[in-house]
N, C-alpha and C positions, 0 to 999 in steps of 0.2 A: 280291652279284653274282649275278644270274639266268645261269646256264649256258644255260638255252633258247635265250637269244639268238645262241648260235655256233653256229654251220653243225655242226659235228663234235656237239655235245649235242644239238640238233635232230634230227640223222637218227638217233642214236643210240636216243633217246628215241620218235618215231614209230616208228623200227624193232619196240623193246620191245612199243610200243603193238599195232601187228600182230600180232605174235607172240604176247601175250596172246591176243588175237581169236580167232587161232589156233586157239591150244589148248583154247580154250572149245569151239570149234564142233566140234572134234575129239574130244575129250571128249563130245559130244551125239552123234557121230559113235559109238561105243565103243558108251554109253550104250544107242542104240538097235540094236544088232546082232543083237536078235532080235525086231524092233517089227516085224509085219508092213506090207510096201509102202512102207517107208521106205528113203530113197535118199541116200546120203551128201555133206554141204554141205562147202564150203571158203570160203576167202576169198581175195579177191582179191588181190595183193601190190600195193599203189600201187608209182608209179613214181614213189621220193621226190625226186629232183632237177625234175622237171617239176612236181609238187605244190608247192613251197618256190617258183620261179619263176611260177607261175602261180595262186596263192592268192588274188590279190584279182582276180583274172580269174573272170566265169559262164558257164561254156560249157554249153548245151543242145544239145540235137538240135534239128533244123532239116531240116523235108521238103520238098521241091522236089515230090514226085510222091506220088499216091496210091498207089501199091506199094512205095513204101518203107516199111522198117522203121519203127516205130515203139516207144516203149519199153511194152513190158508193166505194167513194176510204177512208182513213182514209185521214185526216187534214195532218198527218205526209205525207202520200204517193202522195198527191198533191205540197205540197213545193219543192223549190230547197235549195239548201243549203244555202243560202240566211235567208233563211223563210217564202219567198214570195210565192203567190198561180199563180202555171205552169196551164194554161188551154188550152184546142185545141177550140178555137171558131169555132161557125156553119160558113160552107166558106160560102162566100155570091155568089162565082162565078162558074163558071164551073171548075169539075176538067180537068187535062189532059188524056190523053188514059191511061198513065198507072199510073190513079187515084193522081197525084201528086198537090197537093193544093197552092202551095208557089206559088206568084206573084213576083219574081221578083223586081221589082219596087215599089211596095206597101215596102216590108222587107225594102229596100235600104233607104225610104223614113223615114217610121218610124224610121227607127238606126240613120238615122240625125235628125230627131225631138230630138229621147232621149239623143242623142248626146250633139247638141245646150242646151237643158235641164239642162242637169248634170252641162255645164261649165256655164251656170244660176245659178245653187246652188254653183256652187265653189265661183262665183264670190258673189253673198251674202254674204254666211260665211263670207269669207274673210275680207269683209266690215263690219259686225258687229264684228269679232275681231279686226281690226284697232280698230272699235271705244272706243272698250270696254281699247284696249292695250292704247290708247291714252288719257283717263280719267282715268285709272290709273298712268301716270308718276307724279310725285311729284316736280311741281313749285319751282323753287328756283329762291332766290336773291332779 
């Protein structure tokens, strides 16, 4: 039995998936905190119930006017290998003298939110497979 196929393994599963993503880029995040002019990346969280419903659906952008937006990077060249979308959010603080954007303690904080996170979703799974392994054994006697 492929667990993928139920809704509750599914999100559980992309969830993980993100959350690795995560911590990679978080980690790259740490990594670089004394890389001069480097500016700290995140990733985007999908919004897994729209994603699951709208998966064999292509939606692009679509411009009506010359001053509209248009995408800078392609869809491809914003992902990591994952599939998730890498972005440099606007800093909200000062940079350093030589332009370095990582906080330190902000990174540290975050990779233990996503951290605690993940072994949230392990431990779910895990509990909907008991339950599911457990209502299948076959009663005897």
């Amino acid at each position: 039995m492929d667990l993928k196929n139920l809704t509750v393994f599914n999100l559980a599963h992309q969830n993980m998936r993100y959350l690795s993503a995560r911590q990679k880029v978080l980690a790259e995040n740490i990594a670089n905190a004394a890389t001069p002019g480097y500016l700290p990346k995140d990733v985007a969280k999908p919004s897994f119930l729209t994603d699951l419903q709208d998966s064999r659906s292509n939606l692009r952008l679509h411009t009506t006017n010359a001053k509209h937006f248009t995408e800078l990077k392609s869809t491809a060249e914003r992902r990591n290998a994952k599939g998730f979308e890498v972005y440099t959010p606007q800093p909200e603080n000062a940079l350093t003298i030589d332009g370095n954007g990582v906080i330190l303690e902000e990174q540290m904080n975050e990779a233990s939110k996503a951290s605690s996170e993940y072994n949230r979703m392990v431990t779910i799974y895990n509990a909907y497979k008991n339950l599911i392994s457990t209502s299948n054994t076959r009663i005897t006697g």
